[in-house]
C-alpha positions as CSV (number, residue, x, y, z in Angstrom):
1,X,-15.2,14.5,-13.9
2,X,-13.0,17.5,-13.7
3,X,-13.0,20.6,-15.6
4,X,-10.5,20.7,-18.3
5,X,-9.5,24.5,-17.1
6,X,-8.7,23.5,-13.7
7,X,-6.6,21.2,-14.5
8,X,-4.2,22.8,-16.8
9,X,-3.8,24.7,-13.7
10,X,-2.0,21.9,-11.8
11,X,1.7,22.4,-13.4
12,X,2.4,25.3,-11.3
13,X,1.0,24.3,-8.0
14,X,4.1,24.9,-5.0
15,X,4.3,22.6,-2.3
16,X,2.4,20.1,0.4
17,X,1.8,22.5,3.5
18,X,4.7,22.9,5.8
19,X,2.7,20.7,8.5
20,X,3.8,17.3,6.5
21,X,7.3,18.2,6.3
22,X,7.8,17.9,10.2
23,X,8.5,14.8,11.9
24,X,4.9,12.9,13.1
25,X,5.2,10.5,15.8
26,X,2.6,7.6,15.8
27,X,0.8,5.5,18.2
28,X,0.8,1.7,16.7
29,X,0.0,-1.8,17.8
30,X,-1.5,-5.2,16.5
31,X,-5.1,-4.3,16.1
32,X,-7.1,-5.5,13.4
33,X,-10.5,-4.9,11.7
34,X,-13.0,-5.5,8.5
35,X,-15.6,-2.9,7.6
36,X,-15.9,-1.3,10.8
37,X,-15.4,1.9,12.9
38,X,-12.3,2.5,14.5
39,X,-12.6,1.7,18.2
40,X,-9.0,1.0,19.5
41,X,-6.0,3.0,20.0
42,X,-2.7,1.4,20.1
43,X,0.4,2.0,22.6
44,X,3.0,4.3,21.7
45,X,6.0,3.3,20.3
46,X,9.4,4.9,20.4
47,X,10.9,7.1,17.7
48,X,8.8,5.2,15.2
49,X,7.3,8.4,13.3
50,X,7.2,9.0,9.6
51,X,9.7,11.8,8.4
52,X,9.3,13.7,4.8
53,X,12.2,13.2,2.6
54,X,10.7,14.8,-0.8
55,X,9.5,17.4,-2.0
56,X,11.5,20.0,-0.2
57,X,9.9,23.4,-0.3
58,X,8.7,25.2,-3.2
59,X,9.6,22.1,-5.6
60,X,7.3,19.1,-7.1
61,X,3.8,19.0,-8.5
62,X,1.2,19.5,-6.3
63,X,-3.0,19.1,-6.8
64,X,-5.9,21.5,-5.1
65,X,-8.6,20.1,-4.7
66,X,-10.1,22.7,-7.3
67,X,-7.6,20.9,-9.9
68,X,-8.8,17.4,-8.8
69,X,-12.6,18.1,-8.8
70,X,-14.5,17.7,-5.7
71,X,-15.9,20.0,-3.1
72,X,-14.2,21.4,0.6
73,X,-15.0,19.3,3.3
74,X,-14.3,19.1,7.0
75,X,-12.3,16.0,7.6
76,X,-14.3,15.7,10.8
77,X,-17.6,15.0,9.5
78,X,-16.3,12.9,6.8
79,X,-16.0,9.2,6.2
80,X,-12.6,8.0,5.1
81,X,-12.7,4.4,3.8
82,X,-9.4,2.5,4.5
83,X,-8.4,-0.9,2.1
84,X,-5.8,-2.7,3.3
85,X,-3.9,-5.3,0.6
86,X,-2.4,-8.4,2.3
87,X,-3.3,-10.7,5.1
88,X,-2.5,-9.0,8.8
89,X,0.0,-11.9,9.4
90,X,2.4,-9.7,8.1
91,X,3.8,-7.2,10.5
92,X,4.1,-4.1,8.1
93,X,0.1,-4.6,7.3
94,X,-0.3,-4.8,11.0
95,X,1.8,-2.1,12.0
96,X,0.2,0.2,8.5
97,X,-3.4,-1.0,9.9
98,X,-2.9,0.1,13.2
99,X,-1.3,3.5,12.5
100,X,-4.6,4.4,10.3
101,X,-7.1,3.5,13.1
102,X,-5.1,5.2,15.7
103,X,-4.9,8.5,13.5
104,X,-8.5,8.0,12.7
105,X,-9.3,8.0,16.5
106,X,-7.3,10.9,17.5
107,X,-9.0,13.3,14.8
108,X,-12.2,12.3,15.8
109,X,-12.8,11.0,12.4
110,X,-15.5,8.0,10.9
111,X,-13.1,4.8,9.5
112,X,-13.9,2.1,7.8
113,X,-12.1,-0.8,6.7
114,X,-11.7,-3.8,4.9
115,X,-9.2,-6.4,4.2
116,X,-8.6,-7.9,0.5
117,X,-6.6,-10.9,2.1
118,X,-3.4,-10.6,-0.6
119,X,-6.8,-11.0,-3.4
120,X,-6.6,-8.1,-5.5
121,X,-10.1,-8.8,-6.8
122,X,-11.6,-8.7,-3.3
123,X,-9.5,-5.5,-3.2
124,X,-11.4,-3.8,-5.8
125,X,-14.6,-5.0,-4.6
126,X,-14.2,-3.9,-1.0
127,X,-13.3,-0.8,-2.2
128,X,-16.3,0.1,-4.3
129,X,-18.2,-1.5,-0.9
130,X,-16.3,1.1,1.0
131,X,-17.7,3.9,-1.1
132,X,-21.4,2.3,-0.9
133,X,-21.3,2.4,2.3
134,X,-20.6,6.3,2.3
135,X,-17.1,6.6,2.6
136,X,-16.2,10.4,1.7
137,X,-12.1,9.7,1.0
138,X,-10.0,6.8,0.3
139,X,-6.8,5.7,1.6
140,X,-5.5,2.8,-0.2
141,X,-2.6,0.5,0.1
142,X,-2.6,-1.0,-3.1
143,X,-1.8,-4.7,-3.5
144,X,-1.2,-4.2,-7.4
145,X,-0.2,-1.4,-9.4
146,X,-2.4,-2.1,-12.3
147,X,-6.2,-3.2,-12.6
148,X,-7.6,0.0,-10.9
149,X,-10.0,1.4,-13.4
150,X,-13.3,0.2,-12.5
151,X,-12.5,2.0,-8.7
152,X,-11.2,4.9,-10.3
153,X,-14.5,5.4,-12.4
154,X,-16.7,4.7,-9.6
155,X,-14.5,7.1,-7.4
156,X,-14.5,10.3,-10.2
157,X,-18.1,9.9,-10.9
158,X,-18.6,11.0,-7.2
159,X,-15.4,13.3,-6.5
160,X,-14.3,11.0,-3.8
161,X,-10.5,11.8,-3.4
162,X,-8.0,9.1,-3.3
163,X,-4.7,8.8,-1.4
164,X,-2.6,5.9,-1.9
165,X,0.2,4.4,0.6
166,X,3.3,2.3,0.1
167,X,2.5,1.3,-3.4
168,X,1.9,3.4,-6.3
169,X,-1.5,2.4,-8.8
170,X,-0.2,3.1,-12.4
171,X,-2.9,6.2,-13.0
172,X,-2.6,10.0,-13.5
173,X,-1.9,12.1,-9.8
174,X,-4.4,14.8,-9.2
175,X,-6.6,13.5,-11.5
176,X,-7.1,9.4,-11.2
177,X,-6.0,9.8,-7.8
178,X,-5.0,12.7,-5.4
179,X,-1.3,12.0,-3.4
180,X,1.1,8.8,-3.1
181,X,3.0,8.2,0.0
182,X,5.6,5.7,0.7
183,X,9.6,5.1,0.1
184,X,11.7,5.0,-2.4
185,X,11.9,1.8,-3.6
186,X,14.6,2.0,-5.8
187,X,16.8,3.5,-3.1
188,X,16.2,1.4,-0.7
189,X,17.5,-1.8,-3.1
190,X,20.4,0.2,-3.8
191,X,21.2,0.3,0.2
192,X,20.3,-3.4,0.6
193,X,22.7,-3.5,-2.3
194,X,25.5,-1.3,-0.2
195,X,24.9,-3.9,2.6
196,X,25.3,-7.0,0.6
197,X,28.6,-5.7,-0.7
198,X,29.9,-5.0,2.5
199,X,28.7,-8.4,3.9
200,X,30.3,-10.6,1.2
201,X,33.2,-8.7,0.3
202,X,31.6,-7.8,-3.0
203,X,32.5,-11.3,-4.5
204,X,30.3,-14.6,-4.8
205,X,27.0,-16.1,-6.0
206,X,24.0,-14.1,-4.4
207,X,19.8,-14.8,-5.0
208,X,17.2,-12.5,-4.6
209,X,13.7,-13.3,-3.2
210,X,11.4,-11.3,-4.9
211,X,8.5,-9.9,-3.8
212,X,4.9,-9.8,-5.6
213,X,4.9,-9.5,-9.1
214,X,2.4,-6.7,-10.5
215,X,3.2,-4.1,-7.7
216,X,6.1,-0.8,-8.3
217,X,7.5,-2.3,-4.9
218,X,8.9,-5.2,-6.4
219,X,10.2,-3.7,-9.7
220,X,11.8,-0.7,-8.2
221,X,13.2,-2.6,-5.1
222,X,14.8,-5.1,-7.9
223,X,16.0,-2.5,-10.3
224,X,18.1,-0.5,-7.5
225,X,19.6,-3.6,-6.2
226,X,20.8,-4.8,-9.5
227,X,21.6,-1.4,-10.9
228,X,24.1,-0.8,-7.6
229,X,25.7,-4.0,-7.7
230,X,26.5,-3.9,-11.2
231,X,27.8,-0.8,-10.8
232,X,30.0,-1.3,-7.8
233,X,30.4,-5.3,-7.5
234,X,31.1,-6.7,-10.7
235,X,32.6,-9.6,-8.6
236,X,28.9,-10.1,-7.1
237,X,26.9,-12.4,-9.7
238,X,23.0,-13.0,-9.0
239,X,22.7,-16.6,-9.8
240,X,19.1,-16.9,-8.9
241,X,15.8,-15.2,-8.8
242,X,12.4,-16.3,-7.5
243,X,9.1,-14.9,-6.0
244,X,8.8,-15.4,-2.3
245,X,5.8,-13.6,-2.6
246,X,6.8,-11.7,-0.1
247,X,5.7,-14.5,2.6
248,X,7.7,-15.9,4.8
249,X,6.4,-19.7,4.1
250,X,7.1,-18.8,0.4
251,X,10.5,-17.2,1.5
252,X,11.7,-20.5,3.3
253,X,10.4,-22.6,0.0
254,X,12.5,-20.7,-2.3
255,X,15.8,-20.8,-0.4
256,X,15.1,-24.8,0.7
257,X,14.9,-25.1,-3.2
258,X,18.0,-22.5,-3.6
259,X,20.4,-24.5,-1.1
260,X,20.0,-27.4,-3.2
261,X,20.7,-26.2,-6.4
262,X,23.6,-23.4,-5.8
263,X,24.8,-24.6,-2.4
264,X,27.6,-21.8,-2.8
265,X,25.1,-19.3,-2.4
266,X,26.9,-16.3,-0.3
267,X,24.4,-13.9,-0.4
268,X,20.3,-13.4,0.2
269,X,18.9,-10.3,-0.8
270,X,15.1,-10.9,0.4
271,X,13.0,-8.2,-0.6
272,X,10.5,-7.7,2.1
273,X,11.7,-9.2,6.1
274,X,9.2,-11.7,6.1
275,X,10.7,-13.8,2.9
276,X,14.2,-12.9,4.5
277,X,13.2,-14.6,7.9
278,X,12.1,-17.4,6.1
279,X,15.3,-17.5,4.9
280,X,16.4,-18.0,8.1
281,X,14.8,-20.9,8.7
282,X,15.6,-22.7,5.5
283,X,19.3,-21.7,6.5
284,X,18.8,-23.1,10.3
285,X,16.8,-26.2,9.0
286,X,19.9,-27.1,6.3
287,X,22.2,-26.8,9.2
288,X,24.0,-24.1,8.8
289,X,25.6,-21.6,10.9
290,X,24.7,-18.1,11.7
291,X,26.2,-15.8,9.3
292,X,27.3,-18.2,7.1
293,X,25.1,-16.7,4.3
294,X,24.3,-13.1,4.0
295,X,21.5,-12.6,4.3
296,X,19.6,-8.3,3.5
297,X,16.4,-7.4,4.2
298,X,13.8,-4.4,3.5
299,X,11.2,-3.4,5.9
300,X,12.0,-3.0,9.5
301,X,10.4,-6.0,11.6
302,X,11.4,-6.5,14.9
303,X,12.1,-10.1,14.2
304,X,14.2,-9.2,11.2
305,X,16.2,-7.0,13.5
306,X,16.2,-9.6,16.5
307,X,17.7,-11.6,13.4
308,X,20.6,-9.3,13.1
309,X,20.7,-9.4,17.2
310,X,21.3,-13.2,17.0
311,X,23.5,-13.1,14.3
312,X,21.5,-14.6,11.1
313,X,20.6,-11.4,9.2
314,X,23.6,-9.2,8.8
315,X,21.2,-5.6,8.0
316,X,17.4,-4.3,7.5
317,X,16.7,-1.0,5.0
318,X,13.9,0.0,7.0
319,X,10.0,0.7,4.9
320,X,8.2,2.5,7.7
321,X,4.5,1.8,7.2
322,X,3.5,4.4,9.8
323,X,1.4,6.2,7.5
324,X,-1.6,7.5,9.5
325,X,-0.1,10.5,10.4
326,X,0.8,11.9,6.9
327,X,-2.2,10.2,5.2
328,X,-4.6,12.1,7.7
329,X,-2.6,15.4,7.3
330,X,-2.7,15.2,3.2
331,X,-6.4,14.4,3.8
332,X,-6.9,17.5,5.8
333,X,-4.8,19.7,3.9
334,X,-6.4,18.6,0.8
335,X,-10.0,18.8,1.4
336,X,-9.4,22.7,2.8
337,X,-9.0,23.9,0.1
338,X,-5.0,24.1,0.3
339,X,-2.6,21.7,-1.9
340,X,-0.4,19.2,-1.2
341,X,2.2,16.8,-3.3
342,X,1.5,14.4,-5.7
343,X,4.3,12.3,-4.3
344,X,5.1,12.4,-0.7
345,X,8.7,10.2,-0.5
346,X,9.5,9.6,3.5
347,X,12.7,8.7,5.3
348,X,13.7,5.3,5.8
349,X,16.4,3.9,8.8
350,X,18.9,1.5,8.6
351,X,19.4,-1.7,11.1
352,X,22.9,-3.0,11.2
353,X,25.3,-4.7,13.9
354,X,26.0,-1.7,15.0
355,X,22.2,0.0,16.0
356,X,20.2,-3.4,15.9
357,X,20.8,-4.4,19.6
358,X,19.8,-0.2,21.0
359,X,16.9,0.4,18.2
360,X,15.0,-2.9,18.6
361,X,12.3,-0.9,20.4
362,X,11.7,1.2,17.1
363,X,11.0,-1.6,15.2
364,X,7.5,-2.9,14.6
């Protein structure tokens, strides 16, 4: 697909144009749509934008599209294919959805869509519909990490660029696939880490929900939490681990089953809001108190910070899946001709008692 030449030339590529490193400020709502144009803007929401965290300038790989193989385009004219991963119950798909289609609007530019419904084979085959139908670029939010080969073929055979957002497909950047955007995963279990070990005291039995297995999300998210409270809790001990799937029905089925069998349970380290506010209502339906177990979350939703409002979620890492802005700008920058990084890492808030109460309007 790409000429061997070109891409020995990707190693000393600088940085993503100074455009992405600003702050972007997004309109988002509740929108949703299956294979169809974009049609609806969404109101604005307060400080909500995505912020660049890594690379700083002049460091990290980069890819041209020279390097990747493919010709310039203007992002006007195009067709950008969007797949989302999970059901829109959840309100990070929502709030990612939303965020594309607004972009798309603004810019003018063709979207299409589709939904795999948490089914990574209809993910694959909506994305290889997407690009039957004409789509000129991809944005995907992968629901796993691995399987991606028969869309990666189809994709090289006809230079279509691909950016991926929030989760990482285990392929080669600026060859498989163009630019990854999303958080650091490990880092943000670390910090959900920092919070459980100032909510407990850094003694006691803790559990982890996990999210989806098969996704860098759930590994990385794992890894940093374990790594940091290992490292700075010894007196923390994770007595329990189980998929919650990162659904909030799943979420209150795992800690139901978790009351019963370590009823000293201090801690909940829920890797995604939705499993951590189901939680919650395993906690409420048991009887117990607010606050009574600890309960840390990742993601940012405004029910997961209402949670720490009312007292039954004691802090939120945030995961802002705002990623219109930056996905369009890459897109832009990228098919002029001009590079941009192979791994875009973005700021992510906090939510504790302290900010929950003033920032609930940033939340989605």
């Amino acid at each position: 697909m790409k000429p061997t030449a070109l891409l020995r030339r990707t190693s000393a590529r600088t940085l993503l144009a100074t455009g992405l490193l600003t702050s972007l400020v997004l309109t988002t709502g509740c929108t949703k749509s299956e294979d169809s144009d974009s049609d609806k803007a969404a109101p604005q929401q307060g400080d909500s934008g995505q912020q660049v965290a890594s690379p700083s300038a002049g460091s990290g790989p980069a890819c041209t599209i020279d390097a990747y193989g493919g010709e310039k385009l203007d992002l006007k004219s195009a067709t950008v294919g969007f797949s989302q991963s999970e059901k829109e119950a959840n309100p990070f798909r929502i709030a990612e959805t939303a965020s594309i289609e607004a972009e798309a609007k603004k810019r003018g530019v063709k979207l299409l869509t589709a939904n795999a419904q948490s089914q990574f084979s209809k993910q694959i085959s909506d994305v290889q519909d997407l690009i039957a139908k004409g789509a000129d670029l991809l944005v995907i939010a992968p629901l796993n990490s691995d399987g991606w080969e028969p869309v990666l073929r189809t994709a090289a055979a006809k230079h279509i660029p691909i950016v991926t957002v929030d989760r990482k497909i285990n392929a080669t950047a600026c060859k498989d696939y163009v630019s990854f955007i999303g958080s650091d995963f490990v880092e943000q279990g670390k910090r959900a880490a920092d919070e459980m070990i100032e909510a407990t005291g850094g003694k006691g039995d803790i559990a982890i929900l996990l999210g989806s297995a098969g996704n860098n999300v759930t590994t990385e998210r794992t890894k940093g939490f374990v790594d940091q409270i290992k490292a700075k809790a010894p007196g923390l001990k994770v007595v329990f681990q189980q998929t919650g799937e990162f659904a909030r029905e799943k979420g209150q089925s795992v800690t139901e089953n978790l009351i019963q069998s370590k009823p000293g349970i201090k801690g909940i380290y829920a890797e995604n809001d939705e499993m951590g506010l189901g939680a919650v209502n395993a906690l409420k339906g048991a009887g117990k108190k607010a606050g009574a177990v600890k309960i840390v979350t990742i993601d940012g939703t405004r029910n997961a910070v209402q949670g720490i409002v009312d007292g039954w979620i004691h802090g939120v890492i945030e995961s802002n899946p705002r990623f219109g802005p930056l996905a369009f700008q890459t897109l832009d920058t990228f098919t002029k001709g001009s590079e941009v990084a192979q791994d875009t890492v973005i700021k992510d808030s906090a939510y504790t008692e302290a900010n929950a109460q003033s920032d609930l309007d940033k939340a989605y």
